[in-house]
N, C-alpha and C positions, 0 to 999 in steps of 0.2 A: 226173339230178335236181339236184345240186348246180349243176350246169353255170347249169340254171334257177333256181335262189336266186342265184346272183351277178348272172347276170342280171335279178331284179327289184331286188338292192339297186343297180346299177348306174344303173337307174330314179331314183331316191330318192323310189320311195314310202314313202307314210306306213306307221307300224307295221302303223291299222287296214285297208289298202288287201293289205297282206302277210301278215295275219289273214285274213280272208276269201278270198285264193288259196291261200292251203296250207288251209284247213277244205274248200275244194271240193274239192282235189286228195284230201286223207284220206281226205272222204265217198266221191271217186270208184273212188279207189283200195279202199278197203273194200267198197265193191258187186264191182267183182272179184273183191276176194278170195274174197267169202261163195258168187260163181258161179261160184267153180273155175277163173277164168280167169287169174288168178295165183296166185302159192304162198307169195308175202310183200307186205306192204304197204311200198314204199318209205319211207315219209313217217311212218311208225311208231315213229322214233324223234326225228322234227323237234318238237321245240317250237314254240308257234304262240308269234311276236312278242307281249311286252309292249308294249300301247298308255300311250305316254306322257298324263301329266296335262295337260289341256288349261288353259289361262292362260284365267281370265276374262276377257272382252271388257268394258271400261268407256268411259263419255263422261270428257272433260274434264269440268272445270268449265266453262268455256266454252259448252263443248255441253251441257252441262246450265240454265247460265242463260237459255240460247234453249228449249231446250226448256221451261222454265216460265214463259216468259213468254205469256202469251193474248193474240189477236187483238183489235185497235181494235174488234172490234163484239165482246158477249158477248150470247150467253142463257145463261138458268138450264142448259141440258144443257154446253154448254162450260162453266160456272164448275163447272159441277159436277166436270167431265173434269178440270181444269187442277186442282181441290184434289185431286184422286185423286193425279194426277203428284206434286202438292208429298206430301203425306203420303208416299207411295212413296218417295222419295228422302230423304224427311225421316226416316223409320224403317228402310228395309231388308226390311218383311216382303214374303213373297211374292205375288203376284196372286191368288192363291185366297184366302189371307187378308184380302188389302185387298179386295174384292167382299163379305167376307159378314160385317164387320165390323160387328156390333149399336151400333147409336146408347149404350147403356149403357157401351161399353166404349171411350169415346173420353171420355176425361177432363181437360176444358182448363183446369179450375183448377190443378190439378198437371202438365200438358203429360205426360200419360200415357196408350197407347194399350194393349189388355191383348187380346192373340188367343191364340186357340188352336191352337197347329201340328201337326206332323205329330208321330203317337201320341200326340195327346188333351194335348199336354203345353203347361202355359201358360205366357205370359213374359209381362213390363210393358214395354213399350220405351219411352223419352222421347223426346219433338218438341221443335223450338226455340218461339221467339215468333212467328217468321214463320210458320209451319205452323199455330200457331195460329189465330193472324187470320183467315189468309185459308178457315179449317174454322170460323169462325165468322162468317165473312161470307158463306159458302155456307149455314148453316143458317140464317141470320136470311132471307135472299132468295130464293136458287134452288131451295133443298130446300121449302120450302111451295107455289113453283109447280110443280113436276115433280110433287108429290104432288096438287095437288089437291083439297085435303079429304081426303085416304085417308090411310089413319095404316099406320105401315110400321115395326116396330123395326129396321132397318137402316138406318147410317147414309149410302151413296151408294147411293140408290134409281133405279130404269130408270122409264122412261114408264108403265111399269106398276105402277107402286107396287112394286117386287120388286127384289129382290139382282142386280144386272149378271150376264151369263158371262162368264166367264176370255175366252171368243171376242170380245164387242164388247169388251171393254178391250185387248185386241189390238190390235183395228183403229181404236181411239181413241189410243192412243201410236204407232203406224203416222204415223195421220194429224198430228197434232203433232209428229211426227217432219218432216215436210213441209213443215209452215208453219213450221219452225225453219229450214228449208235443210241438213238432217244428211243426208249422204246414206249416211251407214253401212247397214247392217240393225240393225234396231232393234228391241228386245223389252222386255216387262217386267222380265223377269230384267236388264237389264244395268243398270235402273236401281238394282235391288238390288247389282250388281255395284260399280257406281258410289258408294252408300252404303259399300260396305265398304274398297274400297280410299280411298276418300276423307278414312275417317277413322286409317285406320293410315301414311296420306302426310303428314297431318299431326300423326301421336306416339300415338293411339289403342293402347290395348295391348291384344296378341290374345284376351283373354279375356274382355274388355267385347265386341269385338266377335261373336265367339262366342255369349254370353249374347242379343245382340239378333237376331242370326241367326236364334238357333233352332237352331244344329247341334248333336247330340250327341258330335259328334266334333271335335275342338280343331284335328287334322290335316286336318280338310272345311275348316276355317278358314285354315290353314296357308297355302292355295296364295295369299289374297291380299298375302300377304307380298312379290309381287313388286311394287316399287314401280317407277313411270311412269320408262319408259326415258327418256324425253327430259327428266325431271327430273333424272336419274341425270348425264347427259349434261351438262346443264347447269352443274351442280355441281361437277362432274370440269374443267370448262372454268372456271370462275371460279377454284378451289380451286387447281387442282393446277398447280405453277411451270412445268410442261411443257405445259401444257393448250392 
């Protein structure tokens, strides 16, 4: 048995890849046991691999400026889409949030957006000017023709007068994904990813960001601390007399 754990670390699989074959071997090995057809479980005293913390995936800037920029032709359903992206990136909340965000609670006199996140618990998060604008050029224009006459308290309404699913905002950052030329994979989360490390790259300190998060935990926040290898790099190469 050991012979086979050197032989998977030899592998260099991942923790969770070395998780999963020792859980099957225990289970397997434990159905023997309980069938009498062995008399101890090898693997009974193996600990299963800690899986390491996964490093959030973020855009550039760069890639972020393409991705909010909208195509030479617009209707009201893309201006609608492209202020979802800005607001998203401009606050950090998550896609379930940004979808069911009540017209009441987007407040542009004070560039304050106020959701309720996970376990009922609320935060104010601030927007720039820019995010302003262009959530105020989506109400004045595209938001009364998407509605139609139908009156709707949420403020990015579907063709139906009604709150988007989390699924078509998917496949609308997908597709703006496309017309940018990004060929990463692409999600909503990473534009929230992107908010966070964006602003502790540039001096943000972890507890503001925290607070706009929504994390109850300072250490959920913690991991974006890893700031952009190739700025690291760059730094090191300007800075350092050996670079």
């Amino acid at each position: 048995m050991h012979l086979f754990l050197e032989h998977c670390g030899r592998q260099r699989l991942s923790h969770r890849s070395n998780a999963r074959r020792i859980s099957a071997l225990k289970s397997f090995f434990g159905f023997l046991l309980a069938s009498a057809a062995l008399s101890h479980n090898p693997l009974a005293a193996i600990d299963l691999p800690r899986p390491g913390s996964r490093l959030p995936k973020a855009l550039s800037i760069s890639e972020v400026t393409s991705l909010l920029t909208p195509p030479a032709v617009i209707t009201p359903q893309i201006q609608r889409n492209y202020t979802m992206l800005h607001l998203l990136y401009a606050t950090g909340i998550r896609v379930s949030e940004l979808v069911s965000i009540p017209l009441a609670a987007c407040n542009l006199s004070s560039c304050f957006i106020r959701v309720m996140g996970k376990g009922n618990k609320e935060r104010l998060i601030p927007f720039g000017i820019p995010a302003r604008e262009i959530i105020e050029q989506y109400l004045a224009t595209a938001r009364p023709l998407i509605l139609k006459g139908r009156r709707s308290n949420i403020l990015f309404v579907s063709n139906r007068g009604q709150a988007m699913t989390r699924l078509r905002f998917w496949q609308i950052i997908k597709e703006a994904a496309r017309a940018a030329n990004i060929s990463k994979a692409i999600s909503p989360h990473m534009l929230r990813h992107s908010f966070a490390t964006h602003l502790l790259t540039h001096g943000a300190d972890l507890r503001s960001v925290q607070l706009m998060l929504g994390h109850s935990d300072i250490a959920t926040t913690q991991i974006y601390t890893h700031i952009d290898q190739d700025r690291l790099k760059e730094l090191h190469k300007k800075f350092h007399p050996r670079g």
